[in-house]
C-alpha positions as CSV (number, residue, x, y, z in Angstrom):
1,X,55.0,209.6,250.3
2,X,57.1,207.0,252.0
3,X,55.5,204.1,249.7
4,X,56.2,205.8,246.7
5,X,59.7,206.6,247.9
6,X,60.1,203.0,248.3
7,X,58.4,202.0,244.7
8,X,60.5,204.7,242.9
9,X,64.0,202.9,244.2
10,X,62.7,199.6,243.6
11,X,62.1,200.5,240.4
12,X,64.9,202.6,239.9
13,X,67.0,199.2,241.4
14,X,65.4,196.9,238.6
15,X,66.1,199.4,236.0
16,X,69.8,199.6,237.3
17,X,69.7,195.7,237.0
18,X,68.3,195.4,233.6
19,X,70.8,198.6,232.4
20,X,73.7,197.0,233.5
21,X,72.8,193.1,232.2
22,X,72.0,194.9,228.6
23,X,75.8,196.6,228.9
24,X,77.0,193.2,230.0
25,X,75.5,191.5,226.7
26,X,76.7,194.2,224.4
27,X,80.0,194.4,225.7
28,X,79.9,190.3,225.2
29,X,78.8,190.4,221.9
30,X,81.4,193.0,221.1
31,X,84.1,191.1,222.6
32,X,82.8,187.9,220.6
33,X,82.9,189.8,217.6
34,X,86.8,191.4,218.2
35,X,87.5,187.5,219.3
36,X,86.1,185.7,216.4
37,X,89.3,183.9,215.3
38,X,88.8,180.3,217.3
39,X,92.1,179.6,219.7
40,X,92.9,175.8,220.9
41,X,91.9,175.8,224.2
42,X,95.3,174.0,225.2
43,X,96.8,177.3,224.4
44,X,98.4,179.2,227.1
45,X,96.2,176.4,229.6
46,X,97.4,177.7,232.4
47,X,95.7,181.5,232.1
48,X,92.6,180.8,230.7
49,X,90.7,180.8,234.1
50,X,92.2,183.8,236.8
51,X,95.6,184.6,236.9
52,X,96.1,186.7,239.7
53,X,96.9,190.0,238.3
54,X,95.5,193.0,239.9
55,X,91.6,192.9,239.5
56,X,91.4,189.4,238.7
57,X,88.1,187.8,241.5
58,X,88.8,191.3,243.7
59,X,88.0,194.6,243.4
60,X,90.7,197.6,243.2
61,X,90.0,201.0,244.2
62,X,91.4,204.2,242.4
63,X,93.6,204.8,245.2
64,X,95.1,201.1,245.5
65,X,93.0,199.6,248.5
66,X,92.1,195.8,247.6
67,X,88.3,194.6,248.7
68,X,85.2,194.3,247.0
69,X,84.7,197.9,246.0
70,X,86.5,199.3,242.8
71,X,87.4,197.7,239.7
72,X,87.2,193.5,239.6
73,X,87.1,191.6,236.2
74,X,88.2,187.9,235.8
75,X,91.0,187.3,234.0
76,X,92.4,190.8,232.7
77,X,94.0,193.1,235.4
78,X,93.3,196.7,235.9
79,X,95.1,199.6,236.0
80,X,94.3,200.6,239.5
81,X,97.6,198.5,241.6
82,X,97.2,197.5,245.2
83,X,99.5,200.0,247.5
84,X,101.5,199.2,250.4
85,X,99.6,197.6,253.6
86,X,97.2,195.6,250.9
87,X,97.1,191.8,250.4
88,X,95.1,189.1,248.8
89,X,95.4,185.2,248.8
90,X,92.6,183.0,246.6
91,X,92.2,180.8,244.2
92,X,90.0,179.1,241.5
93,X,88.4,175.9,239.8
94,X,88.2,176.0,236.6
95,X,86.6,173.6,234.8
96,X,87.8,171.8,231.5
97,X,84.3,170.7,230.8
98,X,81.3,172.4,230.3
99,X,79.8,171.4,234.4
100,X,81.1,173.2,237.6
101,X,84.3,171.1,239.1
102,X,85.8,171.8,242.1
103,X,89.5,170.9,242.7
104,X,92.9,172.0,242.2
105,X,94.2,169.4,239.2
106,X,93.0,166.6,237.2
107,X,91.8,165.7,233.5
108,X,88.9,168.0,233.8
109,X,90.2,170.8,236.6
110,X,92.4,173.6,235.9
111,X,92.7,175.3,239.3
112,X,94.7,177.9,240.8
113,X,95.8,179.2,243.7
114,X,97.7,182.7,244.4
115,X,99.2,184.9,246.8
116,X,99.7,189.0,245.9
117,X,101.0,191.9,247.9
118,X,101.1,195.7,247.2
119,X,103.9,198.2,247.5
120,X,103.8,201.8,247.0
121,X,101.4,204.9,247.5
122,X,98.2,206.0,245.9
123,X,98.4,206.4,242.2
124,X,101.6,204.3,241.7
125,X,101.3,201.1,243.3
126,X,103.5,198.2,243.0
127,X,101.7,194.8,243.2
128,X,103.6,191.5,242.7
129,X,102.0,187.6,243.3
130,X,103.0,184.0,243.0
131,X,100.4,181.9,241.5
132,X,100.5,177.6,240.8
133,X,97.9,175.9,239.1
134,X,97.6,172.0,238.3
135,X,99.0,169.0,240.1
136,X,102.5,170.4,238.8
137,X,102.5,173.4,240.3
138,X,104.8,175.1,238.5
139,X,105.0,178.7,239.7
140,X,104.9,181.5,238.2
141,X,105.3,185.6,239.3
142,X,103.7,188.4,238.1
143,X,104.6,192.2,238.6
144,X,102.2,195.3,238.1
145,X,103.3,199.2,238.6
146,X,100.9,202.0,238.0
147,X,102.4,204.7,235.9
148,X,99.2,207.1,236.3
149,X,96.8,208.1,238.7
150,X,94.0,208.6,236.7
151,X,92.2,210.5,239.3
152,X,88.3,210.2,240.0
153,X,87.2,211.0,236.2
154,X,90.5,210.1,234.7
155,X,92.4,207.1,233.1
156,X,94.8,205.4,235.3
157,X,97.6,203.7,233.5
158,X,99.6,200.5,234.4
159,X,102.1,198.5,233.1
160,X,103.2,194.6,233.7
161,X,104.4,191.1,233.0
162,X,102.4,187.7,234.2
163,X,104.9,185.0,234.6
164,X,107.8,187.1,234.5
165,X,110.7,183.9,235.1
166,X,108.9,182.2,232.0
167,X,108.6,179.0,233.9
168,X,105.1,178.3,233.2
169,X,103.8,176.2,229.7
170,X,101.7,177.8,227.3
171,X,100.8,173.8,226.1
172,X,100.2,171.1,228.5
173,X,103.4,168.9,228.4
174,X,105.3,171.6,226.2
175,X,108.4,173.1,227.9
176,X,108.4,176.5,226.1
177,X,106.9,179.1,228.5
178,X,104.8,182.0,228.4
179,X,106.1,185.4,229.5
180,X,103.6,188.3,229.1
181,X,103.9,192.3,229.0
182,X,100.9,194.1,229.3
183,X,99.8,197.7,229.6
184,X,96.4,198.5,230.3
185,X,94.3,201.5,231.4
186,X,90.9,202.0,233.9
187,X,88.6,204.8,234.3
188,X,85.2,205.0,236.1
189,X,82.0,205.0,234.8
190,X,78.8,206.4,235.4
191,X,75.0,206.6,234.5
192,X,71.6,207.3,235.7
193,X,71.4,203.2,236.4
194,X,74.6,202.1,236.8
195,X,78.0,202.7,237.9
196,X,81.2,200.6,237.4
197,X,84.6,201.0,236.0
198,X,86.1,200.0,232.4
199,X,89.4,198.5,231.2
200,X,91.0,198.6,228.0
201,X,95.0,197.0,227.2
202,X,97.1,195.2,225.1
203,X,99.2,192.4,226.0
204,X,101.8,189.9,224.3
205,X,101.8,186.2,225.2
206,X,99.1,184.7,226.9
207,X,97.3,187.7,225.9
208,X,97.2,186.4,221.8
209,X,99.5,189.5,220.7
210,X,95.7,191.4,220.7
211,X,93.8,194.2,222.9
212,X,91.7,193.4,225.5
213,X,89.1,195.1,227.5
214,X,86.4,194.3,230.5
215,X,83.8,196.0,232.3
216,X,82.7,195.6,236.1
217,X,79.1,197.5,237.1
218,X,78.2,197.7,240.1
219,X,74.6,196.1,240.2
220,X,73.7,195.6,244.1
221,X,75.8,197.1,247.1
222,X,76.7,193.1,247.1
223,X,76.9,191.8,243.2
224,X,78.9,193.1,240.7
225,X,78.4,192.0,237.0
226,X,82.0,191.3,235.2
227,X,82.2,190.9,231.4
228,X,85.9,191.1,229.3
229,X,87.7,189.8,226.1
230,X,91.2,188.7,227.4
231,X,93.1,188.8,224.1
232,X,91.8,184.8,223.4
233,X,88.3,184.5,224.8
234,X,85.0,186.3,226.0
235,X,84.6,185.3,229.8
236,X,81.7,186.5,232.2
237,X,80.6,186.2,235.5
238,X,79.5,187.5,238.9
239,X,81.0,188.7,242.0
240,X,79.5,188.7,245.5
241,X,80.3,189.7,248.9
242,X,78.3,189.3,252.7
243,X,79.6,193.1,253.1
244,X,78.0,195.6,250.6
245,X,80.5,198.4,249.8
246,X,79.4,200.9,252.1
247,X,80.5,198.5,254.7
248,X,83.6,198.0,253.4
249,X,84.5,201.5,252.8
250,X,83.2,203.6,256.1
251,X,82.7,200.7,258.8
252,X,85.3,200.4,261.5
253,X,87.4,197.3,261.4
254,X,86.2,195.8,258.2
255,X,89.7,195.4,256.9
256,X,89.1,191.4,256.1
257,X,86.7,190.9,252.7
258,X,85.8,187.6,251.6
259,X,84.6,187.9,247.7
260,X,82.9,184.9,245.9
261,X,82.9,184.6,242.1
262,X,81.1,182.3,239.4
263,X,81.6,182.8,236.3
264,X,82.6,181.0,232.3
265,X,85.4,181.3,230.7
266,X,85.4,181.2,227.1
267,X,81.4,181.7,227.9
268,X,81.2,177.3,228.3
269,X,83.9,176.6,231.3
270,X,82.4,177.5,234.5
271,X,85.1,178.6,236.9
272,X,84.5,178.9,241.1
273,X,86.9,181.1,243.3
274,X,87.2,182.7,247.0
275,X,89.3,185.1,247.1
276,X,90.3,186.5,250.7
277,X,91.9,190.6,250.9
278,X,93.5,192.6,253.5
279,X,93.5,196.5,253.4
């Protein structure tokens, strides 16, 4: 009994596997098809990696704690907003070029680093960061309130603006800057193989004046699969963490998550982070 206990969840764990990559694709192809209209790359350069909205490398619970659990995408946020007590810093390499790069400025790097914080209770956080990126390092500070809950079943609502003082450049060596609003909604999701959360929005600016939309699953207690159209391009990729989400949520004095993430923006750019949270 115990053997065929064992076969049935490791067959039942392949199945989940293969469930969630054939999601991952469609959702892809989808998003490719909604994203057919070619954008310079130069365009809005700065955001076309992770930008450090809510979501973006770490995961966000329904009720606003910040770890691995929850929804996590790349470079769209999510409608679930860190609460007071939750923190993250991180950052990225993105690459310019189609091979991995690693570094924070350069002819073939765009990298980024950020700093967020949460404010405000379940349901209606209030999550602001300061993000640089390039040898520049011109700032720029983004703001994220949740105007619904959502509940377990439910959409959760949020509304927001990435680079809210306008200081960053939506062309490399252009002075005109690149103030975004955004509102955007997240619900869980749920099957017989998979489990994960989607998010659908629309967004001005660096967004292309277009929706956008991204799903997480939840593949392994360590590995989630991320795949979303940001308004300009189709990125995927893969987070991971050394504490599966079990851990994270019931274990005493696991309050410190370390997430890695690989993944390509535009589907050609690889792009490396670490992102570091506090709950």
């Amino acid at each position: 009994m115990d053997k065929l206990t064992s076969r049935v969840t490791s067959t039942c764990r392949h199945l989940r596997v293969f469930v969630a990559l054939m999601i991952v694709a469609a959702v892809v192809l989808v998003s490719a098809g909604v994203g057919a209209a070619d954008t310079d790359w130069n365009e809005f350069y700065q955001f076309r990696h992770s930008s450090s909205l809510p979501g973006n490398m770490f995961g966000v619970s329904p009720d606003g704690q910040v770890g691995f659990g929850g929804a996590l995408q790349q470079n769209i946020p999510v409608a679930y907003t860190p609460i007071k007590g939750n923190w993250v810093i991180g950052g990225n390499s993105g690459s310019n070029t189609g091979s991995v790069e690693i570094g924070f400025g350069g002819a073939d790097i765009n990298g980024t680093g950020f700093i967020g914080l949460g404010a405000g209770r379940p349901g209606h956080g209030i999550y602001g960061s300061w993000m640089a990126t390039g040898t520049d390092i011109a700032e720029a500070y983004n703001f994220q309130y949740q105007v619904c809950a959502g509940g377990d079943d439910g959409w959760a609502a949020a509304v927001g603006v990435q680079d809210i003082l306008n200081q960053r450049q939506d062309y490399v060596g252009s002075p005109y800057g690149a103030r975004s609003i955004y509102g955007v909604a997240t619900r869980p999701i749920s099957g017989l193989f998979f489990d994960g959360y989607l998010s659908l929005g629309w967004g001005d600016g660096r967004f292309g004046s277009n929706p956008f939309g991204g799903l997480s699953t939840e593949v392994t207690d360590r590995l989630t699969l991320v795949t979303e159209y940001d308004g300009m391009q189709v990125n995927a990729g893969l987070a991971i963490s050394r504490l599966d989400r079990a851990q994270e949520a019931f274990a005493e004095g696991q309050k410190w998550i370390v997430l890695g993430y690989f993944g390509y923006s535009g589907l050609d750019r690889p792009v490396v982070g670490v992102v570091l949270t506090k709950h």
